[in-house]
Every structure is written in structure tokens, then in C-alpha cells.
C-alpha positions in Angstrom: -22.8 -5.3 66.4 -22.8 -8.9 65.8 -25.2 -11.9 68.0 -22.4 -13.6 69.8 -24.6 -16.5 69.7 -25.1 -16.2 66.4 -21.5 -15.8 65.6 -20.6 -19.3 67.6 -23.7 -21.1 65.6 -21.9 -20.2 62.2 -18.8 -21.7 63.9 -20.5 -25.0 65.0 -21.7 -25.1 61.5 -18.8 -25.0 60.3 -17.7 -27.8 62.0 -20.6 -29.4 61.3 -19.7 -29.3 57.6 -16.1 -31.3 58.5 -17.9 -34.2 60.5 -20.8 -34.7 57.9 -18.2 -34.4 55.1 -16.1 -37.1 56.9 -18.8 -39.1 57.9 -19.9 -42.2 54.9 -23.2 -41.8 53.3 -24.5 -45.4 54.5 -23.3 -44.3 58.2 -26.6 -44.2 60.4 -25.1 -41.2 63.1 -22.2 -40.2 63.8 -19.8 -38.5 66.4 -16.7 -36.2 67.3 -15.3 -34.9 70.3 -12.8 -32.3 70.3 -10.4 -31.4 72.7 -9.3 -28.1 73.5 -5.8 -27.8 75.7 -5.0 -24.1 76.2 -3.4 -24.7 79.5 0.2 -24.9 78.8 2.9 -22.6 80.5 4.3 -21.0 77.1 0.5 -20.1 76.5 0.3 -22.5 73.6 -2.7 -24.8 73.1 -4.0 -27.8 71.3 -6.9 -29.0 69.7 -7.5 -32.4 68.7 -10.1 -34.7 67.6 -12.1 -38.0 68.1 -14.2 -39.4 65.0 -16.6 -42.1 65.4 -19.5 -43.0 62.9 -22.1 -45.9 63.3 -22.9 -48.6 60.6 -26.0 -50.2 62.2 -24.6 -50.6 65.6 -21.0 -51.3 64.6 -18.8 -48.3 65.5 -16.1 -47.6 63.8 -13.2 -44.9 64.0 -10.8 -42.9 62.0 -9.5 -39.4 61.5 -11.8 -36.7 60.2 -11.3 -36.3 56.5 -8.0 -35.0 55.1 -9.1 -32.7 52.9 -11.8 -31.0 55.0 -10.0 -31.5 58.8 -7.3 -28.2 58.1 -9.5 -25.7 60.0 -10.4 -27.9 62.5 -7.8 -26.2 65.1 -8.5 -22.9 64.3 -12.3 -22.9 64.3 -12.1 -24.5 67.8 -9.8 -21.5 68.9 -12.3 -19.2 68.1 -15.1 -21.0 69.3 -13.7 -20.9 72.8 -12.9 -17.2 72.8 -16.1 -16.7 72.0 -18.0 -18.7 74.2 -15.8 -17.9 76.8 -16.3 -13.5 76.3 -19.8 -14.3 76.1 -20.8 -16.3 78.5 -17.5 -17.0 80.8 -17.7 -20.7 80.2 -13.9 -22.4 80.2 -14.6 -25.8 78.4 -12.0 -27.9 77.9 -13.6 -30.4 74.9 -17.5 -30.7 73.2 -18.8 -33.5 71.5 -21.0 -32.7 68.2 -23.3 -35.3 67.4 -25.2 -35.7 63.7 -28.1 -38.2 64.6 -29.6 -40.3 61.8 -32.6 -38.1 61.6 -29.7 -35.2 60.6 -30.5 -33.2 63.9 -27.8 -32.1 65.4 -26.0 -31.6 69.0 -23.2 -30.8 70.8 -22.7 -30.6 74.4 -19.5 -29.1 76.0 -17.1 -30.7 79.1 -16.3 -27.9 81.9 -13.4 -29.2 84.1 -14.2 -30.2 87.4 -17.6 -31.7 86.5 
């Protein structure tokens, strides 16, 4: 058997991978927040995504990459499932952070807080 928590780090790397590779090499940190709506009546959901990267203290946004953003949606999906058989937590968005010293966080938004 697999360690869930291990099994949602790979999944945060992953992620990881799309900001960084979205993110321009003179950029000193930079920032997304993605939003998970799985709350519809038809049992649909949505996922989508805010980029922002620094240059000095100038923020600046845009999408994530083209090329790298496809498995955005999905990733996110599974994310929450696991989280959520893990650990019961119901988040509804997380922000993942790539400081300019390359450590990373991410830190998730429960509604109702």
C-alpha cells in the first residue's frame, strides 16, 4: 500500500513543475492559487488558476504556461480526493508559493474560515 501523504507530495510536485516552468528565470518568487469548484448540482466541477510572479517588487500576472498548464485540472482533481480520503479536509482552493530561495509552500482555503 501506498503513503497517502506521499502520494499527494508527488502531486504537489507535479504542480510544482507547471508554476516553475511558467514562472521567468529573472522572476524573484512567484505564486498560484488554484480553485477547486466541485459543488455544482450535475456533480460537475471546476478548477482554475491564478498566476502571479514578482520582478523585484513589481507583480505581474498571466496564465500559467500553454504548454505545461493541460494537467492542471486533473492533477487538482486528484489532489482533493486524496486529501479529502485521507485526512477529511474539503478545501475549496490552495495557493503554492516558490520563494526566491526555491523553498516551497502551499497552504489550502477550507470554506467557512
Amino acid at each position: 500500500m501506498t503513503d497517502p501523504i506521499e502520494e499527494q507530495r508527488q502531486i504537489i510536485d507535479k504542480l510544482y513543475l507547471i508554476v516553475k516552468g511558467s514562472t521567468p528565470e529573472n522572476a524573484s518568487t512567484s505564486r498560484c492559487r488554484f480553485d477547486y469548484d466541485h459543488g455544482y448540482e450535475d456533480g460537475s466541477s471546476s478548477v482554475g488558476s491564478e498566476f502571479v510572479y514578482f520582478i523585484g517588487e513589481e507583480a505581474k500576472s498571466l496564465a500559467l504556461d500553454v504548454n505545461l498548464r493541460r494537467p492542471v485540472m486533473p492533477l487538482v482533481k486528484e489532489l482533493h480526493a486524496k486529501m479529502k480520503a485521507h485526512t477529511g479536509g474539503d478545501w475549496d482552493a490552495f495557493t503554492l508559493t516558490i520563494e526566491e530561495d526555491g523553498r516551497v509552500t502551499t497552504k489550502f482555503e477550507y470554506p467557512n474560515q
